[in-house]
BADO-141500 format. One record per residue (C-alpha): residue number from 1; x, z, y. Coordinates in Angstrom, 1 decimal, always signed. Example, Ala and Ser with C-alpha at 12.3 -4.5 7.8 and 13.67 -1.06 7.14 Angstrom:
residues 2
<r seti="1" c1="+12.3" c3="+7.8" c2="-4.5"/>
<r seti="2" c1="+13.7" c3="+7.1" c2="-1.1"/>
***
This chain:
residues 291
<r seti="1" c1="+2.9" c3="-31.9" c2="-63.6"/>
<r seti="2" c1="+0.3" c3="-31.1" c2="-60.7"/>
<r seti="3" c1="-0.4" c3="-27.4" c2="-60.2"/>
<r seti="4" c1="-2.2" c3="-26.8" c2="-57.6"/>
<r seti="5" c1="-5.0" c3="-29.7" c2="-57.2"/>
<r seti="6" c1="-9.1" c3="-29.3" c2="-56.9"/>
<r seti="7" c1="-11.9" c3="-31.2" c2="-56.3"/>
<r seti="8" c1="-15.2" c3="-30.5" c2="-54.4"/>
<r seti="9" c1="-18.2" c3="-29.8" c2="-56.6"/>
<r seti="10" c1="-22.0" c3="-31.6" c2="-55.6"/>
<r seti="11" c1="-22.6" c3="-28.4" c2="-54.5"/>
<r seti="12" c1="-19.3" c3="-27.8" c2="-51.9"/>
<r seti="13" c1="-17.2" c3="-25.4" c2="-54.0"/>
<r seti="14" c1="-13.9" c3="-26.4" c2="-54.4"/>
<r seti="15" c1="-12.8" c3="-26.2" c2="-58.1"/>
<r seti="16" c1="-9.0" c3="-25.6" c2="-58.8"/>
<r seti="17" c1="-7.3" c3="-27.3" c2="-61.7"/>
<r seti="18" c1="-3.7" c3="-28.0" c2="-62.5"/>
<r seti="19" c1="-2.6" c3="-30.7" c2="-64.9"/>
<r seti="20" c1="+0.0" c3="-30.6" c2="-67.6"/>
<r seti="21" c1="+0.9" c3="-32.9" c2="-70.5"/>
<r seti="22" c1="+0.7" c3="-36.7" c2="-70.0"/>
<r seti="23" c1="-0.7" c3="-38.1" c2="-66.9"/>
<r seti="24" c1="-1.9" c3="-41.0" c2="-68.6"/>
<r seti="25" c1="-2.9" c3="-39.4" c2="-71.9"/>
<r seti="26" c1="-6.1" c3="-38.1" c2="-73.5"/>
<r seti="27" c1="-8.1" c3="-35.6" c2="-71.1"/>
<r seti="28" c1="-8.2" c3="-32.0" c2="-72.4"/>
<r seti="29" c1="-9.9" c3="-29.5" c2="-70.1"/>
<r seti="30" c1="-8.2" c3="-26.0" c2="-70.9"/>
<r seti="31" c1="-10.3" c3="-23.0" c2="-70.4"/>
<r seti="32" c1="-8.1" c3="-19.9" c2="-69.7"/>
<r seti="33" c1="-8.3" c3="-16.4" c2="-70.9"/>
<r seti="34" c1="-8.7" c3="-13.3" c2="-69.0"/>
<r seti="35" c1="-8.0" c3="-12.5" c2="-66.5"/>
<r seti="36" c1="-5.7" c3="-15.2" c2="-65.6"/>
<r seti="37" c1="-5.7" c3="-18.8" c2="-64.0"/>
<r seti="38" c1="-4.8" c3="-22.4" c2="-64.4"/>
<r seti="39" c1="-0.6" c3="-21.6" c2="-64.5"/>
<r seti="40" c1="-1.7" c3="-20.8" c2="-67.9"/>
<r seti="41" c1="-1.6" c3="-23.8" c2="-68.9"/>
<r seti="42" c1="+1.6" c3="-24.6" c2="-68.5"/>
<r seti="43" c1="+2.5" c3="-22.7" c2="-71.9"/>
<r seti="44" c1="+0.8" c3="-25.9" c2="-73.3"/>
<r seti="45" c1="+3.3" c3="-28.2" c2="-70.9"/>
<r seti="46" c1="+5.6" c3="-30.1" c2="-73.8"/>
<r seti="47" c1="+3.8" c3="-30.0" c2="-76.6"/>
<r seti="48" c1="+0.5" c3="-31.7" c2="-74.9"/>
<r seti="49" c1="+2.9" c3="-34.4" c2="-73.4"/>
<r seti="50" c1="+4.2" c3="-35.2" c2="-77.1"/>
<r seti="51" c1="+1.1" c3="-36.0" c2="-78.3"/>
<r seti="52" c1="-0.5" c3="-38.4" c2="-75.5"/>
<r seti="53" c1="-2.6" c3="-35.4" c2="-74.3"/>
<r seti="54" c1="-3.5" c3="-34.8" c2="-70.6"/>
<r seti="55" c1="-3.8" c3="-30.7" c2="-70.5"/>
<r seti="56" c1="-6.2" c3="-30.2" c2="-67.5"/>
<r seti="57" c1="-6.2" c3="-26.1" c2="-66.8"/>
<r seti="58" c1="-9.4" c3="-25.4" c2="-64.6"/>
<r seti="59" c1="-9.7" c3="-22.2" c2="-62.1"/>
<r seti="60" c1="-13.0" c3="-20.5" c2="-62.9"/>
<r seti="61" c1="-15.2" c3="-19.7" c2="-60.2"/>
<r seti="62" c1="-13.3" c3="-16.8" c2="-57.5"/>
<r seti="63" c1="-10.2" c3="-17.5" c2="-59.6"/>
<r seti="64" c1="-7.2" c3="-19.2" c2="-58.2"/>
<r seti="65" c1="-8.3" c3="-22.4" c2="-56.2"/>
<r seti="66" c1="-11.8" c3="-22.3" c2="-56.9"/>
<r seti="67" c1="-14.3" c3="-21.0" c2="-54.8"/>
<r seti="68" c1="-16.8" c3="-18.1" c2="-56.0"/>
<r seti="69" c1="-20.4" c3="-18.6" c2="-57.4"/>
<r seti="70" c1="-22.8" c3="-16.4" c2="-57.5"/>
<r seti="71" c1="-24.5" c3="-15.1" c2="-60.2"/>
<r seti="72" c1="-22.3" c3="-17.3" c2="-62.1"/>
<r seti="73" c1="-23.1" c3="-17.4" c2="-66.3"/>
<r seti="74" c1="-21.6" c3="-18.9" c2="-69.3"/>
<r seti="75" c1="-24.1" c3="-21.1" c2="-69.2"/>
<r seti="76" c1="-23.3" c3="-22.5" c2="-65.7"/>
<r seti="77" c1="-19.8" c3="-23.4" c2="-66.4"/>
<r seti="78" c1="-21.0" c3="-26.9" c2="-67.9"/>
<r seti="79" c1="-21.9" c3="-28.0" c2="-64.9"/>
<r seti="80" c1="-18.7" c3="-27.4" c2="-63.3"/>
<r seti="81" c1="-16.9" c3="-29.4" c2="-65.9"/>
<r seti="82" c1="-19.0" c3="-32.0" c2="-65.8"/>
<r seti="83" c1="-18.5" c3="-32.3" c2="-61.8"/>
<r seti="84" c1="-14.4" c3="-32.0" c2="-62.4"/>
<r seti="85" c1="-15.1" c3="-34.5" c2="-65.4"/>
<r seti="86" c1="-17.0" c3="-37.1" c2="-62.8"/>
<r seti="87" c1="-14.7" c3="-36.6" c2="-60.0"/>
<r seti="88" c1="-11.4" c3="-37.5" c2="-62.5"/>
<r seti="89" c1="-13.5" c3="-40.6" c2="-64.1"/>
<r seti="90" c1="-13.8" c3="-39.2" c2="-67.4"/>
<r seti="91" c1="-16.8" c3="-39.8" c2="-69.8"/>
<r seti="92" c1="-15.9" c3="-38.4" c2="-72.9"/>
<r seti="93" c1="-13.1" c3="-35.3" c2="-73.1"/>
<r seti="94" c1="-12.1" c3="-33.0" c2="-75.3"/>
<r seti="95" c1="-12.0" c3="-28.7" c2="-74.2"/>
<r seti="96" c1="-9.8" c3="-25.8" c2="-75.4"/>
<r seti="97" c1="-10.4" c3="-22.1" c2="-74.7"/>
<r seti="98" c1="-7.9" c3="-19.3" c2="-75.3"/>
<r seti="99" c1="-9.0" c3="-15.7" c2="-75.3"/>
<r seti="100" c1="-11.9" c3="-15.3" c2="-72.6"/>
<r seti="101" c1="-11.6" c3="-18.9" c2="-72.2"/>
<r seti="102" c1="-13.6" c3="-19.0" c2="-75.7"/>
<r seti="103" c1="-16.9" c3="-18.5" c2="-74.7"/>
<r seti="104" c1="-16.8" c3="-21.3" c2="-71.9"/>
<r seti="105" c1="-15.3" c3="-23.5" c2="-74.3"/>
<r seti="106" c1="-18.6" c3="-23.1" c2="-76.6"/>
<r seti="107" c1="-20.5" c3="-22.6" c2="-73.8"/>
<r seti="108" c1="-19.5" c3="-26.6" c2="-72.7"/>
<r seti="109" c1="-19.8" c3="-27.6" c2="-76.2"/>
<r seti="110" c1="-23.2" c3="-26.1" c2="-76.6"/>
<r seti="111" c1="-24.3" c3="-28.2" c2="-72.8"/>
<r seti="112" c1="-22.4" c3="-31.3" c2="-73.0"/>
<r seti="113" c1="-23.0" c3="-32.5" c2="-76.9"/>
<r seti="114" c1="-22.7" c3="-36.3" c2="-75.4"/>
<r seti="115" c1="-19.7" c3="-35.9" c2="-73.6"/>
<r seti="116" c1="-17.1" c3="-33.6" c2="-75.3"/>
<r seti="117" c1="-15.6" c3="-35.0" c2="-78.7"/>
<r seti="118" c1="-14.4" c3="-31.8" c2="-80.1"/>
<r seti="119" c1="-13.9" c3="-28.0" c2="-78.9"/>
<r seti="120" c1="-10.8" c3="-25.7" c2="-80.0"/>
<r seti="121" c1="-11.2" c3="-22.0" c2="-79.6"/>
<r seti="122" c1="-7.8" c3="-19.8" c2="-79.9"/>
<r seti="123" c1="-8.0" c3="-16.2" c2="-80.7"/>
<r seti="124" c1="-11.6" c3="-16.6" c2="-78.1"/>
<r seti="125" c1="-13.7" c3="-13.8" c2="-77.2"/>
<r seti="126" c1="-17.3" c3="-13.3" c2="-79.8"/>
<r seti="127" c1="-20.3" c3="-11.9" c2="-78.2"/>
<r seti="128" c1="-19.7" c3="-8.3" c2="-77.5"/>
<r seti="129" c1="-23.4" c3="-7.8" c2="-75.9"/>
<r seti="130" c1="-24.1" c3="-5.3" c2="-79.0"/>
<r seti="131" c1="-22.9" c3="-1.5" c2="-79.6"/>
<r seti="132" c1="-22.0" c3="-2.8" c2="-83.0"/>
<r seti="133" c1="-19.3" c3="-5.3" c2="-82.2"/>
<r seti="134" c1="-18.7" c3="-3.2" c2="-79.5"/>
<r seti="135" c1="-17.4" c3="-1.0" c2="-82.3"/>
<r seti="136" c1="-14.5" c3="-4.0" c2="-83.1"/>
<r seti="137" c1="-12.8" c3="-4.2" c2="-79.6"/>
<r seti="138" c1="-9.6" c3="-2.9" c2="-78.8"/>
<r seti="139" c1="-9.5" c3="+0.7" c2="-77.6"/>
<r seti="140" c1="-9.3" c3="-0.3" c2="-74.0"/>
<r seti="141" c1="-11.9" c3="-2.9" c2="-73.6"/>
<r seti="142" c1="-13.9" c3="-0.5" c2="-76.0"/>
<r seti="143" c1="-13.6" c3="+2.1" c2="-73.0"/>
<r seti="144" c1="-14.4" c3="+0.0" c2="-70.3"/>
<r seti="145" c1="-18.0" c3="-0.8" c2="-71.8"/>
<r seti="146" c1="-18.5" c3="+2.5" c2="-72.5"/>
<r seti="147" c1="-17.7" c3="+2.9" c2="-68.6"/>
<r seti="148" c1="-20.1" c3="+0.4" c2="-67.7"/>
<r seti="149" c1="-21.3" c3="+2.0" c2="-64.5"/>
<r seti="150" c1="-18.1" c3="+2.9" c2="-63.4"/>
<r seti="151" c1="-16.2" c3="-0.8" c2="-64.0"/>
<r seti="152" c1="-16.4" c3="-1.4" c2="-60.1"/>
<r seti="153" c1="-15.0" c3="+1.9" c2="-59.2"/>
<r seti="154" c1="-12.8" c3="+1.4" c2="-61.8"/>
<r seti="155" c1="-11.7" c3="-2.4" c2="-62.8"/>
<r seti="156" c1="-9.8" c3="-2.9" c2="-58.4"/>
<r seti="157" c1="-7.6" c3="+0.3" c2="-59.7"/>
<r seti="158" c1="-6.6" c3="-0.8" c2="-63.2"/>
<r seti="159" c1="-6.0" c3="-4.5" c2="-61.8"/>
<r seti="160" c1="-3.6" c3="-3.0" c2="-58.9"/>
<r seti="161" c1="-2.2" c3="-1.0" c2="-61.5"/>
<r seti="162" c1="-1.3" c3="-4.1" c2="-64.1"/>
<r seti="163" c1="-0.6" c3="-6.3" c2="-61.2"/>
<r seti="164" c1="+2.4" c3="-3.9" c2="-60.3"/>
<r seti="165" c1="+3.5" c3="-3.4" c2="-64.3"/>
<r seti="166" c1="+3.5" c3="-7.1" c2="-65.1"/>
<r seti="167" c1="+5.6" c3="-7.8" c2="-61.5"/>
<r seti="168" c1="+8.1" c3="-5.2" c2="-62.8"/>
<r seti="169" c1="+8.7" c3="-6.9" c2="-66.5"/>
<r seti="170" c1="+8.2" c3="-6.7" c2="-70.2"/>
<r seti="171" c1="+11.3" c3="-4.8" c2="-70.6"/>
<r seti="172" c1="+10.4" c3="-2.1" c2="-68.2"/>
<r seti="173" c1="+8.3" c3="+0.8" c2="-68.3"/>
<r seti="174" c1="+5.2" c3="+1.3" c2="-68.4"/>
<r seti="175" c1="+5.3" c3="-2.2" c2="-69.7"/>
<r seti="176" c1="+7.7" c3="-1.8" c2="-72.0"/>
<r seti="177" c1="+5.6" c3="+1.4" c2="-73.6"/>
<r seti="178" c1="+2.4" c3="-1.2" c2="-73.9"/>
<r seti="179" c1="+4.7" c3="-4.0" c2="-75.8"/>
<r seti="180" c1="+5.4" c3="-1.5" c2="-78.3"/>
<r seti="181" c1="+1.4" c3="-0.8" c2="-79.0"/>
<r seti="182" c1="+1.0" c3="-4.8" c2="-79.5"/>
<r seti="183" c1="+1.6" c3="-5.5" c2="-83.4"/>
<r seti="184" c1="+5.3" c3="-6.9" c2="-84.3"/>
<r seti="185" c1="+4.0" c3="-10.6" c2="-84.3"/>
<r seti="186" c1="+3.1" c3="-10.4" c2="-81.3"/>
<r seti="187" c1="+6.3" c3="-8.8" c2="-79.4"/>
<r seti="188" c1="+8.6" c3="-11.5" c2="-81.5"/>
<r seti="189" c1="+6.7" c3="-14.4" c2="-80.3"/>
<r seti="190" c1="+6.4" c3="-13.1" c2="-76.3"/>
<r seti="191" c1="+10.3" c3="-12.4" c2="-76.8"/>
<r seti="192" c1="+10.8" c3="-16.0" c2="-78.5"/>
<r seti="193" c1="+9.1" c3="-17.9" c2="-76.6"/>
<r seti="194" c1="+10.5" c3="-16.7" c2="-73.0"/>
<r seti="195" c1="+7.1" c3="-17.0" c2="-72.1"/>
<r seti="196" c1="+7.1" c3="-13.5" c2="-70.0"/>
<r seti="197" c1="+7.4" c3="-15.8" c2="-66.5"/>
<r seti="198" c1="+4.2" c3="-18.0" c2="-66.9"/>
<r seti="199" c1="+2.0" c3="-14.9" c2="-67.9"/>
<r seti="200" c1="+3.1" c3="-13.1" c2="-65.2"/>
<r seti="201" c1="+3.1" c3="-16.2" c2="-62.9"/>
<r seti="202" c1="-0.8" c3="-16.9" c2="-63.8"/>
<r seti="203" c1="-1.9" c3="-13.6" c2="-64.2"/>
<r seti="204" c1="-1.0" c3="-12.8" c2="-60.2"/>
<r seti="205" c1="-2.7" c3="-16.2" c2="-59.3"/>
<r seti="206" c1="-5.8" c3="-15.1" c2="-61.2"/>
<r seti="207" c1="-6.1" c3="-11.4" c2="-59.2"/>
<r seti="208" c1="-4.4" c3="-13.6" c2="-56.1"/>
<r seti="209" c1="-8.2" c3="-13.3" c2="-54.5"/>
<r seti="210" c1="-8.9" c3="-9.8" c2="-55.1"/>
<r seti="211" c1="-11.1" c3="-7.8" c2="-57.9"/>
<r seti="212" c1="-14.8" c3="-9.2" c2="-57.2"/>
<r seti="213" c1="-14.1" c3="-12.7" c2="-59.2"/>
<r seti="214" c1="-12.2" c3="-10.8" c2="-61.9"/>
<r seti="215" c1="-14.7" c3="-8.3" c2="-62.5"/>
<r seti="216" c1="-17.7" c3="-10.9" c2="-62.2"/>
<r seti="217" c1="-15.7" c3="-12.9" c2="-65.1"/>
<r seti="218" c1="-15.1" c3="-9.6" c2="-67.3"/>
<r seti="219" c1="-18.6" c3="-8.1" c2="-67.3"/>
<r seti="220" c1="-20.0" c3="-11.6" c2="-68.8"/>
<r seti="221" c1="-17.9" c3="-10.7" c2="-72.0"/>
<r seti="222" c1="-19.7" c3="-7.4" c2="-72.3"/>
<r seti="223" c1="-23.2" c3="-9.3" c2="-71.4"/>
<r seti="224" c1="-25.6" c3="-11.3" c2="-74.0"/>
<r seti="225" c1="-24.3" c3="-14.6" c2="-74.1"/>
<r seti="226" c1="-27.1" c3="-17.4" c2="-71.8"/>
<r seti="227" c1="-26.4" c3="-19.8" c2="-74.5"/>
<r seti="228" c1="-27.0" c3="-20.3" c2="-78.3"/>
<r seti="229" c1="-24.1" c3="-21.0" c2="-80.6"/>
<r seti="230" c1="-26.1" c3="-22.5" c2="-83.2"/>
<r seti="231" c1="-27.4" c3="-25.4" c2="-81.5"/>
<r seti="232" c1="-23.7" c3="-26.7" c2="-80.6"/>
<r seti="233" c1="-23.7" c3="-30.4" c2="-82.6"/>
<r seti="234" c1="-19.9" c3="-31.0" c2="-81.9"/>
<r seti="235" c1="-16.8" c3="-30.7" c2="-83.8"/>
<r seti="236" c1="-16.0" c3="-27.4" c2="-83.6"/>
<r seti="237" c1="-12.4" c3="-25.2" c2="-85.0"/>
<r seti="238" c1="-11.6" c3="-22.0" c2="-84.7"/>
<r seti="239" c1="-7.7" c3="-20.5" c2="-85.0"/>
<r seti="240" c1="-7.4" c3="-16.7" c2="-84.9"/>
<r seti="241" c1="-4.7" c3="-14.6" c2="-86.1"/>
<r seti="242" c1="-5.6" c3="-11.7" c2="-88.6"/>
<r seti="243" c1="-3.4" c3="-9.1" c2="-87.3"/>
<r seti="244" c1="-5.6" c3="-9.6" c2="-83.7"/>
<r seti="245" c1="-5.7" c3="-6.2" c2="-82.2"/>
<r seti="246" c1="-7.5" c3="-7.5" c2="-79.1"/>
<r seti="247" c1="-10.7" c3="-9.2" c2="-80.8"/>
<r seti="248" c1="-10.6" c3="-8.4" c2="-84.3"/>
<r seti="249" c1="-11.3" c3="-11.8" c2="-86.7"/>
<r seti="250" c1="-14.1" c3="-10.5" c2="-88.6"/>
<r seti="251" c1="-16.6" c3="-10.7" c2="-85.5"/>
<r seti="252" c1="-14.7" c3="-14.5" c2="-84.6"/>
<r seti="253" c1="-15.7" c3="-15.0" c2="-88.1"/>
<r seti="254" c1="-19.2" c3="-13.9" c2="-87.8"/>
<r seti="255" c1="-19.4" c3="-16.1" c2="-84.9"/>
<r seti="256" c1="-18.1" c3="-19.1" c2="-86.5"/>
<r seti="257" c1="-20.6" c3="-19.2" c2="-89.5"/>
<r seti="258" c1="-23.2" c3="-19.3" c2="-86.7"/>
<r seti="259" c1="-22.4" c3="-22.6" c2="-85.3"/>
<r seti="260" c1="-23.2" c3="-25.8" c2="-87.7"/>
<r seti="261" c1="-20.4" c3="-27.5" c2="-89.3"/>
<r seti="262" c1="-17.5" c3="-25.8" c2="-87.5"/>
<r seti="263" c1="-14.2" c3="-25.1" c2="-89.5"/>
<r seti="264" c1="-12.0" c3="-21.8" c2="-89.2"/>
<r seti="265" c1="-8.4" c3="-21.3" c2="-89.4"/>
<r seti="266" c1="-7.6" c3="-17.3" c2="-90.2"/>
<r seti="267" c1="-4.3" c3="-16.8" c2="-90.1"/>
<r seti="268" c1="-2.2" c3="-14.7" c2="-92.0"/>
<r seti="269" c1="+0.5" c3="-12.2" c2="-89.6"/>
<r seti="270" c1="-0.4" c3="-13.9" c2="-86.1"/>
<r seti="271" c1="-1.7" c3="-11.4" c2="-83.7"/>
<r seti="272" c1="-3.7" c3="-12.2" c2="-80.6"/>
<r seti="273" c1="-0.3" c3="-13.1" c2="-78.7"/>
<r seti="274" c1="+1.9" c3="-15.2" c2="-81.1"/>
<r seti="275" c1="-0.6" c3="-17.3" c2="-82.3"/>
<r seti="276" c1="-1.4" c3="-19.5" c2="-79.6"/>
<r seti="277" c1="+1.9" c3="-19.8" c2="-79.2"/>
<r seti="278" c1="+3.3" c3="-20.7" c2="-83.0"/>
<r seti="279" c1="-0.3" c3="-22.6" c2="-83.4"/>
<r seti="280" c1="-0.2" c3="-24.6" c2="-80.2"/>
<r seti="281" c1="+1.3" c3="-27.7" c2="-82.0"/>
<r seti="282" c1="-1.9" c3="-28.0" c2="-84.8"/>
<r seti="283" c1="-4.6" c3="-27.0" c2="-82.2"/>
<r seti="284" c1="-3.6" c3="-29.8" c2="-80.1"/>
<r seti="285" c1="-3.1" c3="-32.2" c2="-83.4"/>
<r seti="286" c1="-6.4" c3="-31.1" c2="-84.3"/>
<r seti="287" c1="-8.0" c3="-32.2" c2="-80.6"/>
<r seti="288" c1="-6.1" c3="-35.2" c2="-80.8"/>
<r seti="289" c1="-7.5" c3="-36.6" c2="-83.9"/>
<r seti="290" c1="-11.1" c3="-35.5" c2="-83.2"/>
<r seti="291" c1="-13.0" c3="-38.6" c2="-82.4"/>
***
């Protein structure tokens, strides 16, 4: 396990990745959800080592280790893989995205067709550029778009806020009021799982560098995505829980039937919490056997 590693990018930035899982097995490249940073990949520690699977977590740009971009896109993200892909000596690699990690994941898919194998996207973030889906989102993201010119008087507040709610625990207020608005699925698998550490652990490490690289990776979700879903050519699976109170499966499904050939796995009493934990065994299964 190496945490805190990076590698200069042809164009100087540093790029921060942390590797989990077996040293000497399979590449992954892990795309992490928002906002949060490459700890959160440590989740995916054990089970990636027991199946020959080398879980590489990568910083996006102002996050953790990795130096900011400007006027960064989905669509640039490739590029940055790609260099992290040269510098490691891989050719070929397979790429995961949880949450807001979903986008980049297709976003890599859509760029790289000759040089990922396959693409898994857990519980990932559709295109929210339209009032319609808009409509799906949970209540709070919901009011954040609607407070579109007010997110950067407004996002440095709410991220001091959850920095010092998530420092204080699950089991304390105000956080302990939130975990009881998450569905039950969700509360069981946090509470399972003892999990509560590397959330809070990555989260921090994500806001370490202040609001301007969080906010810069938030408003792309709200955006029109730079990229087009339907001309990804890869193995491509979706896993989504249907009790999702964050990003609602009906608009992941919408955006699955867009891209060619990909599969879906809806699941039944997972919410947008427990299943990337309960599922993280068959997502990586899944990657594994891709070829």
């Amino acid at each position: 396990m190496k945490e805190d590693e990076h590698v200069r990018l042809p164009d100087g930035r540093a790029l921060g990745y942390a590797e989990y899982g077996d040293p000497q097995g399979d590449p992954v490249f892990f795309f992490h959800g928002w906002p949060s940073s490459r700890y959160q990949g440590k989740l995916m520690h054990e089970f990636a080592g027991e199946r020959g699977l080398r879980w590489i977590t990568v910083d996006r740009p102002g996050i953790g280790l990795s130096d900011p971009l400007s006027g960064r896109s989905f669509g640039a993200w490739p590029l940055d893989v790609a260099g992290l892909a040269d510098a490691l000596g891989f050719e070929r690699f397979r790429i995961c995205g949880v949450s807001g990690g979903g986008p980049y994941t297709l976003a890599t898919a859509a760029a790289l067709p000759e040089r990922v194998i396959a693409a898994a996207v857990i519980c990932g973030a559709p295109p929210f550029g339209n009032v319609e889906d808009q409509a799906h989102m949970h209540w709070a993201y919901r009011t954040l778009a609607g407070l579109k010119r007010l997110r950067r008087a407004v996002t440095p507040t709410v991220i001091g806020a959850s920095r010092w709610m998530i420092a204080r625990g699950a089991d304390r207020a105000p956080m302990s009021w939130m975990m009881k608005s998450i569905p039950p699925s969700d509360r069981a698998a946090i509470a399972d799982y003892g999990c509560w550490e590397s959330v809070t652990r990555s989260y921090l490490e994500g806001v370490r560098n202040g609001t301007p690289a969080v906010l810069a990776d938030g408003e792309l979700y709200l955006e029109p995505w730079d990229f087009k879903p339907e001309e990804i050519r890869v193995p491509v699976a979706f896993w989504h829980g249907k009790e999702d109170k964050n990003l609602p499966v009906d608009v992941a499904q919408r955006l699955a039937a867009r891209i060619p050939g990909s599969t879906g796995h809806w699941i039944e009493g997972e919410g947008h919490y427990s299943l990337p934990l309960r599922y993280r065994g068959p997502v990586m299964d899944w990657l594994k056997a891709a070829h």
